[in-house]
N, CA and C atoms as an extended XYZ file, in Angstrom:
369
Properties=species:S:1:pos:R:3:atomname:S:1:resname:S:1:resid:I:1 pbc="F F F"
N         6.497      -58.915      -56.901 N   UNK     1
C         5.968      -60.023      -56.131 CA  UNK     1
C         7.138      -60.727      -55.451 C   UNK     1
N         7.113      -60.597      -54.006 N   UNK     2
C         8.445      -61.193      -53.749 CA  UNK     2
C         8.365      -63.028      -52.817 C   UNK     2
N         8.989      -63.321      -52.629 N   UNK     3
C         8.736      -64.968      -52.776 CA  UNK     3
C         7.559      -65.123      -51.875 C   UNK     3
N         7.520      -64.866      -50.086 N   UNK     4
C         6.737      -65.444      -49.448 CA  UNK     4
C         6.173      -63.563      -49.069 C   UNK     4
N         4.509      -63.457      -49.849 N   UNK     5
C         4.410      -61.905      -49.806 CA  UNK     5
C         3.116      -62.744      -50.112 C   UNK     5
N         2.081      -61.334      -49.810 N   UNK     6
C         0.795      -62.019      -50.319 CA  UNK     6
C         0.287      -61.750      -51.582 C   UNK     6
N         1.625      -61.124      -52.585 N   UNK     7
C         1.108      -62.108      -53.847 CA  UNK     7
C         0.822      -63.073      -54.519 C   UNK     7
N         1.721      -64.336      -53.716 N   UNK     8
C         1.331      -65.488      -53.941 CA  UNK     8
C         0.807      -66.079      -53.207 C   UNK     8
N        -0.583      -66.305      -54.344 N   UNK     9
C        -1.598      -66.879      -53.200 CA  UNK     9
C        -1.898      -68.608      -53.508 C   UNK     9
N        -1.538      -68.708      -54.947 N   UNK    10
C        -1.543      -70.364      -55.440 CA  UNK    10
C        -0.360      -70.932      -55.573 C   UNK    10
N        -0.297      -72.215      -56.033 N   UNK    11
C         1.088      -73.272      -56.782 CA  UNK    11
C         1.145      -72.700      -58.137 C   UNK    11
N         0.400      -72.478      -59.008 N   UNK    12
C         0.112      -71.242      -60.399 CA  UNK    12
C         1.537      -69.746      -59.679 C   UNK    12
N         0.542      -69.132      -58.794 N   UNK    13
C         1.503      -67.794      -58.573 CA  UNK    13
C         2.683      -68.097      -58.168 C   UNK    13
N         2.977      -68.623      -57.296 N   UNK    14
C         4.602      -69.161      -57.055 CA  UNK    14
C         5.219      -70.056      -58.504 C   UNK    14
N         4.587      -70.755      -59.073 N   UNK    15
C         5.364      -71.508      -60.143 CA  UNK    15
C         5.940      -70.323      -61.626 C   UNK    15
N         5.141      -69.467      -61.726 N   UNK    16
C         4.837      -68.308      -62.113 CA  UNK    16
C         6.305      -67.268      -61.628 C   UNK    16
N         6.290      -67.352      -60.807 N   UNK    17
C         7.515      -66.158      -59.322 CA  UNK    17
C         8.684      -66.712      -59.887 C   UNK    17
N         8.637      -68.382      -59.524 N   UNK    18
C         9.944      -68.788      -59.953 CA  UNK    18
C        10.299      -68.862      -61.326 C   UNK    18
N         9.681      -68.540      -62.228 N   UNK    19
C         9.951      -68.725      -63.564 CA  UNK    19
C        10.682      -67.230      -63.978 C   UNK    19
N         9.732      -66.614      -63.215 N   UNK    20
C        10.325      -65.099      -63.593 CA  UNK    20
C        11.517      -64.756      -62.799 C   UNK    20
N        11.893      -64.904      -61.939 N   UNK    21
C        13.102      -65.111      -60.890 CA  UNK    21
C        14.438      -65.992      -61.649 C   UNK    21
N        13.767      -67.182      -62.540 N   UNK    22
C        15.262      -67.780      -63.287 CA  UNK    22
C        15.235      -66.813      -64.132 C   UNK    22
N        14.401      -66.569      -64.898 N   UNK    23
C        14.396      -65.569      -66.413 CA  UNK    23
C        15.264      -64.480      -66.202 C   UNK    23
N        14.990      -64.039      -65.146 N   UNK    24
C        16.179      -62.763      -64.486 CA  UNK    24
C        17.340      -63.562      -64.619 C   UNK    24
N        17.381      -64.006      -63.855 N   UNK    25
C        18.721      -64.861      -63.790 CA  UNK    25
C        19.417      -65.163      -64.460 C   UNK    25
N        18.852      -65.648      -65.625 N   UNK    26
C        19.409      -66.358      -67.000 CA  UNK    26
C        19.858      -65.182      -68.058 C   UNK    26
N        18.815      -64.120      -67.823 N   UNK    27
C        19.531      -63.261      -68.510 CA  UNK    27
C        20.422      -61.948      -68.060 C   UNK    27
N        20.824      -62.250      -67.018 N   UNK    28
C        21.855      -61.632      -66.245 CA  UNK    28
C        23.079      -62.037      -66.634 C   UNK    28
N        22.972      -63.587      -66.581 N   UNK    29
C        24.632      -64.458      -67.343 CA  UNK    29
C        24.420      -63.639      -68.528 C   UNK    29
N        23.475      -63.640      -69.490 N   UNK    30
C        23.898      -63.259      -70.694 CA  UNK    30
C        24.371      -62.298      -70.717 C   UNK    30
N        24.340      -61.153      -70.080 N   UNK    31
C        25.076      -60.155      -70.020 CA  UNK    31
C        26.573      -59.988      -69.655 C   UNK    31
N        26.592      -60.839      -68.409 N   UNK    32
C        28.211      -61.187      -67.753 CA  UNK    32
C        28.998      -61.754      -68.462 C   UNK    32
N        28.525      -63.320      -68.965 N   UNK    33
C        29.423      -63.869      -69.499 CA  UNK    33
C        30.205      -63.546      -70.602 C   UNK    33
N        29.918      -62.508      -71.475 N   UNK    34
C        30.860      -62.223      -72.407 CA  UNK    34
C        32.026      -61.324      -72.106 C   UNK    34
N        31.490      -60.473      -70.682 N   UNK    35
C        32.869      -59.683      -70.146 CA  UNK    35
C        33.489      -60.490      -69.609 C   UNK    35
N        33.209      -61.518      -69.043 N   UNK    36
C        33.899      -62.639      -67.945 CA  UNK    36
C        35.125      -63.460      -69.752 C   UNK    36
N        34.002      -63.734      -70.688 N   UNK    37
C        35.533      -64.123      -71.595 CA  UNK    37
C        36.330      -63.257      -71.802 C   UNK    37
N        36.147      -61.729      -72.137 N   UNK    38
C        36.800      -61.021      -72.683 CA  UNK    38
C        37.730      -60.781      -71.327 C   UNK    38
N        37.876      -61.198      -70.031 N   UNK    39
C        38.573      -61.223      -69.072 CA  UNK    39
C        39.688      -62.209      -68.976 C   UNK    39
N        39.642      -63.268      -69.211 N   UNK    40
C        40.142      -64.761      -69.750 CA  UNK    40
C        41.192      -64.350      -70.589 C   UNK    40
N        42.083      -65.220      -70.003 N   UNK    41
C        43.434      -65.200      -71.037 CA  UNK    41
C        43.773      -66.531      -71.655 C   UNK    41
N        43.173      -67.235      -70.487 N   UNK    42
C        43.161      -68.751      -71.171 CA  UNK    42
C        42.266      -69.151      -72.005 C   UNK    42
N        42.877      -69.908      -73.032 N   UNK    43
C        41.822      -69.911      -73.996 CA  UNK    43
C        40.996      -71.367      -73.765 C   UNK    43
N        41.013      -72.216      -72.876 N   UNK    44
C        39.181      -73.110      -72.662 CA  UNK    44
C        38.743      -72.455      -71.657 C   UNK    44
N        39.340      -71.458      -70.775 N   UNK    45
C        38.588      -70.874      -70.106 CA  UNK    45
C        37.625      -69.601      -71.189 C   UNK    45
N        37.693      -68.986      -71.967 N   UNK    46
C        37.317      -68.396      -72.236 CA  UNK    46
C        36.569      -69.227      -73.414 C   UNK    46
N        36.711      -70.243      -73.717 N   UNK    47
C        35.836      -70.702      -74.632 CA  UNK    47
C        34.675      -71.536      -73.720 C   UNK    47
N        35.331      -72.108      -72.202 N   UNK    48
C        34.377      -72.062      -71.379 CA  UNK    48
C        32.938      -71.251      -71.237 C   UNK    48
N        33.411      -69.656      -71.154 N   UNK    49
C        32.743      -69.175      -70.826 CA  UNK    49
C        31.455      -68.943      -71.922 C   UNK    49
N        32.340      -69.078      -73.218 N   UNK    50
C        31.328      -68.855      -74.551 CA  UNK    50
C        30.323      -69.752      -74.481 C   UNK    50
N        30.658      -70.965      -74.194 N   UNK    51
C        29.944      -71.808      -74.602 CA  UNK    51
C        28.863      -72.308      -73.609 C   UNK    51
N        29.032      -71.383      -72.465 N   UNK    52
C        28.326      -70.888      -71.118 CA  UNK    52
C        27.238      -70.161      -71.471 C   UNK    52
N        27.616      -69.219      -72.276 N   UNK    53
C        26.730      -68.074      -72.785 CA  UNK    53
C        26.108      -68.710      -73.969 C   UNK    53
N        26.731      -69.633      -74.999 N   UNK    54
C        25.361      -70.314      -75.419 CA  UNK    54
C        24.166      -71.303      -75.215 C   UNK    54
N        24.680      -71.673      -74.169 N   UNK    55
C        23.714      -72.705      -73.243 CA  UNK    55
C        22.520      -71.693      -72.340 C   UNK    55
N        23.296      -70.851      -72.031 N   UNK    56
C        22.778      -69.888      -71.175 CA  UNK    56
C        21.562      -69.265      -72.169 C   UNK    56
N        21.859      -68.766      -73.256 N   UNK    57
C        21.123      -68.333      -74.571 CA  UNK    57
C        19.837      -69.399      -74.404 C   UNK    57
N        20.353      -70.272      -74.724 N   UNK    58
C        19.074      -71.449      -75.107 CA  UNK    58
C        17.903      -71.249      -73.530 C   UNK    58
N        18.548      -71.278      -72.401 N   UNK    59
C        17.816      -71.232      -71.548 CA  UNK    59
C        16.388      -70.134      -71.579 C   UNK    59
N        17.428      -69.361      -71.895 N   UNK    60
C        16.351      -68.205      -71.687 CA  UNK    60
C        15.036      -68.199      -73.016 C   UNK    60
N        15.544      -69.178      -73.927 N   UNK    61
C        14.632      -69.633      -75.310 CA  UNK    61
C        13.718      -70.469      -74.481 C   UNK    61
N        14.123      -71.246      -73.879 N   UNK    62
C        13.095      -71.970      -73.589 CA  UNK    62
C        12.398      -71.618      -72.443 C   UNK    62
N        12.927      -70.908      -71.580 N   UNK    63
C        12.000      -70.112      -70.590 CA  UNK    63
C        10.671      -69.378      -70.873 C   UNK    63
N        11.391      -68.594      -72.287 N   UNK    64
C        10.311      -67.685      -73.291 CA  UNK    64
C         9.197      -68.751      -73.565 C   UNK    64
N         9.491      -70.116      -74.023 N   UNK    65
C         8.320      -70.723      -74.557 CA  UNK    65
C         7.584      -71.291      -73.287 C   UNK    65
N         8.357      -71.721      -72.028 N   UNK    66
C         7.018      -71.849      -71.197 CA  UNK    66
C         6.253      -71.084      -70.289 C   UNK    66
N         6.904      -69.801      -70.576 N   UNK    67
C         5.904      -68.807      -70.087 CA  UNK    67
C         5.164      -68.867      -71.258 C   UNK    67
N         4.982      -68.821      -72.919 N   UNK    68
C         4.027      -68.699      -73.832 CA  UNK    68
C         3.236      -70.109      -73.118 C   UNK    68
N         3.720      -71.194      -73.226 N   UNK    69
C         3.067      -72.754      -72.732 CA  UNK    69
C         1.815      -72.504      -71.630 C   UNK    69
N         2.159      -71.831      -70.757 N   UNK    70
C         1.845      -71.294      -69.414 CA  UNK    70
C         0.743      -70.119      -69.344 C   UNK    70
N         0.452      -69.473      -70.798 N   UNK    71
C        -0.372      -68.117      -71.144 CA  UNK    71
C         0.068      -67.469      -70.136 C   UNK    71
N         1.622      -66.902      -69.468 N   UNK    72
C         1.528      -65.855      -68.713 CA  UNK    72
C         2.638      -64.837      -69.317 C   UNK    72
N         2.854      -63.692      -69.149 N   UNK    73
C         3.597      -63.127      -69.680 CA  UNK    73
C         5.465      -63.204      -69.034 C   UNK    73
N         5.966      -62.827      -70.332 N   UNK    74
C         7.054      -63.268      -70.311 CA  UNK    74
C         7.557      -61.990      -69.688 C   UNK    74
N         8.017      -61.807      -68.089 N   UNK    75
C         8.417      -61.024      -67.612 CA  UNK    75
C         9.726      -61.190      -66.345 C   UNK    75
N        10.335      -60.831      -66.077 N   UNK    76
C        11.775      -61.250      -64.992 CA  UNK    76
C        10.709      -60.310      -63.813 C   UNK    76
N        11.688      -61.122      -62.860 N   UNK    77
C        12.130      -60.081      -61.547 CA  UNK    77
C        12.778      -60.245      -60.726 C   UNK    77
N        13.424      -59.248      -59.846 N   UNK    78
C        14.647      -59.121      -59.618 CA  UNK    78
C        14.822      -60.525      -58.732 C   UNK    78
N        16.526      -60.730      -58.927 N   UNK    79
C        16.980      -61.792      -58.183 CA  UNK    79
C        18.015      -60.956      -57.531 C   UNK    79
N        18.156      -60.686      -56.375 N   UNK    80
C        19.250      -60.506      -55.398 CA  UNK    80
C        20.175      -61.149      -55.579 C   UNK    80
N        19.852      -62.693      -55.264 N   UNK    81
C        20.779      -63.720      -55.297 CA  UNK    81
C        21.951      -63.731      -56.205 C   UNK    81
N        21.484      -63.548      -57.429 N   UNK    82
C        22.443      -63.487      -58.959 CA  UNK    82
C        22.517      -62.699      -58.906 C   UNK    82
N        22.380      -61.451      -58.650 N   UNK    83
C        22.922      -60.092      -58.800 CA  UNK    83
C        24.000      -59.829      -57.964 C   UNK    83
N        23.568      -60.631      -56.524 N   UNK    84
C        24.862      -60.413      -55.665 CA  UNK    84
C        26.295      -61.452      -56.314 C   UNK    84
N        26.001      -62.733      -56.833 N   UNK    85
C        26.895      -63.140      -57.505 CA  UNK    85
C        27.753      -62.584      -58.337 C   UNK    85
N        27.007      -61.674      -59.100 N   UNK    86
C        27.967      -61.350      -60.541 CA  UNK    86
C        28.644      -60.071      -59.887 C   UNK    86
N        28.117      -59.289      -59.005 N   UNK    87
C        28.788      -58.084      -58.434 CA  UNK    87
C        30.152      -58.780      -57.478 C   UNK    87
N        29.736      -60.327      -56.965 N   UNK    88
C        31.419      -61.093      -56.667 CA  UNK    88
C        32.044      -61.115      -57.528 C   UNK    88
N        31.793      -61.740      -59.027 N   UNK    89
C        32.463      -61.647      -60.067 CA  UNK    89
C        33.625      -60.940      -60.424 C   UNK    89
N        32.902      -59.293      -60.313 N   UNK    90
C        33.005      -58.280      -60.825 CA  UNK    90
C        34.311      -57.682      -59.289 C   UNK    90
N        33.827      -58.192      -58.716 N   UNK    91
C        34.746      -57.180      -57.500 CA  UNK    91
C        36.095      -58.372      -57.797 C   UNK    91
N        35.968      -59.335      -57.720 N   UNK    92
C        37.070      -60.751      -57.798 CA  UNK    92
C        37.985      -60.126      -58.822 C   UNK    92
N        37.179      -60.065      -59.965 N   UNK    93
C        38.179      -59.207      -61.061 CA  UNK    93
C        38.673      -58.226      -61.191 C   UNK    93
N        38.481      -57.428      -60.485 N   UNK    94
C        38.754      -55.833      -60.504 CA  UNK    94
C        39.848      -55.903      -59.151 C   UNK    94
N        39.833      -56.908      -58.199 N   UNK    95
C        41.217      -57.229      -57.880 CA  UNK    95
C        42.545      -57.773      -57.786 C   UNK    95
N        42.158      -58.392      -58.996 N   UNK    96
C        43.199      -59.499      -59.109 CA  UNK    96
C        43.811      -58.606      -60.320 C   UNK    96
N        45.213      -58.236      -60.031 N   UNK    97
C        46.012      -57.669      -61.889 CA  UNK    97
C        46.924      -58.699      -62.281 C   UNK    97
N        46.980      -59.754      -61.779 N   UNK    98
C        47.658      -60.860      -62.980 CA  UNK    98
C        46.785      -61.722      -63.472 C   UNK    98
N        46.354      -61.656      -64.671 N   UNK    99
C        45.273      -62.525      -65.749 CA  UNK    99
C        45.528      -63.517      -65.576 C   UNK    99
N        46.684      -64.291      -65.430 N   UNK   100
C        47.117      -65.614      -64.867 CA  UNK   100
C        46.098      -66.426      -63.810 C   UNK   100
N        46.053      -65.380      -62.878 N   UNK   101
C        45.524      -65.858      -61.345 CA  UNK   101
C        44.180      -65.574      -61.665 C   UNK   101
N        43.683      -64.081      -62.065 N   UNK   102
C        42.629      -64.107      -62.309 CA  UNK   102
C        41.854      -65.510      -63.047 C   UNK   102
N        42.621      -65.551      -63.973 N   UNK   103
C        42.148      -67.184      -64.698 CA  UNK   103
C        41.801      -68.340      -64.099 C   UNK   103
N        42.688      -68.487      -62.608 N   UNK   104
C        42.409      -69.578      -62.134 CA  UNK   104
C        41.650      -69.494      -60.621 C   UNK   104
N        40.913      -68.073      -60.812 N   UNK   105
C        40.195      -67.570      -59.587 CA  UNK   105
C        39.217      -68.618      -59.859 C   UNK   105
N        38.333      -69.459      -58.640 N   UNK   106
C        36.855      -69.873      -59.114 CA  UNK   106
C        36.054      -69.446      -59.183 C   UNK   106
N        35.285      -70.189      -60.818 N   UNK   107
C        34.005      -68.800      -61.455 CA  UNK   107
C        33.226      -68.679      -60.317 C   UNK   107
N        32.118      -67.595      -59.583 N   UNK   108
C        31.119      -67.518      -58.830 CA  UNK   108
C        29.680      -67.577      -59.423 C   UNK   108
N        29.919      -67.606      -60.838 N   UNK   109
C        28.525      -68.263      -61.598 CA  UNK   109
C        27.924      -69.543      -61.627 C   UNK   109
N        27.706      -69.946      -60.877 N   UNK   110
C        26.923      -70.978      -60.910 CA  UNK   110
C        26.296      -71.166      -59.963 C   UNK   110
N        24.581      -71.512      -60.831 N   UNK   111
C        23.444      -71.119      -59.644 CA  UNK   111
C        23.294      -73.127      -60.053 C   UNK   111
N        22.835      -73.007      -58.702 N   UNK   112
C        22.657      -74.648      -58.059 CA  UNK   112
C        21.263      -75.285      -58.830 C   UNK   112
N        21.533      -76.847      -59.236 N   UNK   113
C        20.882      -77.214      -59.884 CA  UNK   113
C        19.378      -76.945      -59.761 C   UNK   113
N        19.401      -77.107      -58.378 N   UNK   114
C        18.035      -77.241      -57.768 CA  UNK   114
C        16.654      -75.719      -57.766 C   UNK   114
N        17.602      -74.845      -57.974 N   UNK   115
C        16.894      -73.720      -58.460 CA  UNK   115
C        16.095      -73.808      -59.788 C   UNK   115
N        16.775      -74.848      -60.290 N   UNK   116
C        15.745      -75.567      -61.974 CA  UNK   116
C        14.640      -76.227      -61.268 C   UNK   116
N        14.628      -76.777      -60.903 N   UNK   117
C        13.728      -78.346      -60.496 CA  UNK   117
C        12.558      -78.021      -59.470 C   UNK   117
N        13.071      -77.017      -58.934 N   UNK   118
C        11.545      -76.528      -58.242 CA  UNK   118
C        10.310      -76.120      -59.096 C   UNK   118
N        10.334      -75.497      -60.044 N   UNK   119
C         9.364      -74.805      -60.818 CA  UNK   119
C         9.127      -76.188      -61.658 C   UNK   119
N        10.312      -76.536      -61.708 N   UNK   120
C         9.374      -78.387      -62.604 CA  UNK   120
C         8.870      -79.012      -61.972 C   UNK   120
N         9.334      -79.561      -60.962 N   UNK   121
C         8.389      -80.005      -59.968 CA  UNK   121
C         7.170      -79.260      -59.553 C   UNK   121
N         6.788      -78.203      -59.596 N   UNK   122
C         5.274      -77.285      -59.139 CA  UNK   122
C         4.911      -78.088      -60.065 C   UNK   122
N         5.450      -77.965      -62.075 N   UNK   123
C         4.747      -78.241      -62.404 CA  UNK   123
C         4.275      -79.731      -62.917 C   UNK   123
């Protein structure tokens, strides 16, 4: 179902889209962020990142419960957006060979507040 498609035909199906669109999302960090510490030489950067990945954790806990809240199933789908992010990530790191610099490259993880607040606001 992709954002403006004629699957969504209500404020339900889009509130629904976007839930499954962060859920992707959220659990995409979970995957990254632990290579992104094990990349880190600095150590609050890399405890940064941990503690990224447990916030990040919780998200996706509570995503799980308002899709249960919501009776719809708890399912992702794809986000371009974050996918194209973490593949910056990933290319950022794979060029940089002093861990130093790499360290003080800026993270490209971070998705904008406002990508939360829409689906709260639907609801």
């Amino acid at each position: 179902m992709g954002l403006f498609t004629k699957d969504i035909k209500t404020m339900n199906d889009l509130f629904v889209h976007q839930l499954q669109d962060i859920y992707y999302a959220e659990k995409q960090l979970v995957k990254a962020l632990p290579k992104m510490a094990e990349k880190a030489t600095d150590k609050q950067l890399k405890q940064g990142f941990l503690t990224h990945l447990d916030e990040t954790r919780t998200h996706v806990q509570r995503l799980e419960e308002i899709f249960r809240m919501h009776g719809a199933e708890v399912k992702a789908v794809d986000c371009p957006a974050i996918d194209g992010i973490i593949d910056e990530a990933d290319d950022v790191a794979g060029e940089i060979a002093d861990k130093a610099v790499l360290d003080a490259a800026p993270s490209t993880l971070r998705r904008p507040p406002s990508t939360m607040r829409s689906p709260a606001t639907a609801a």
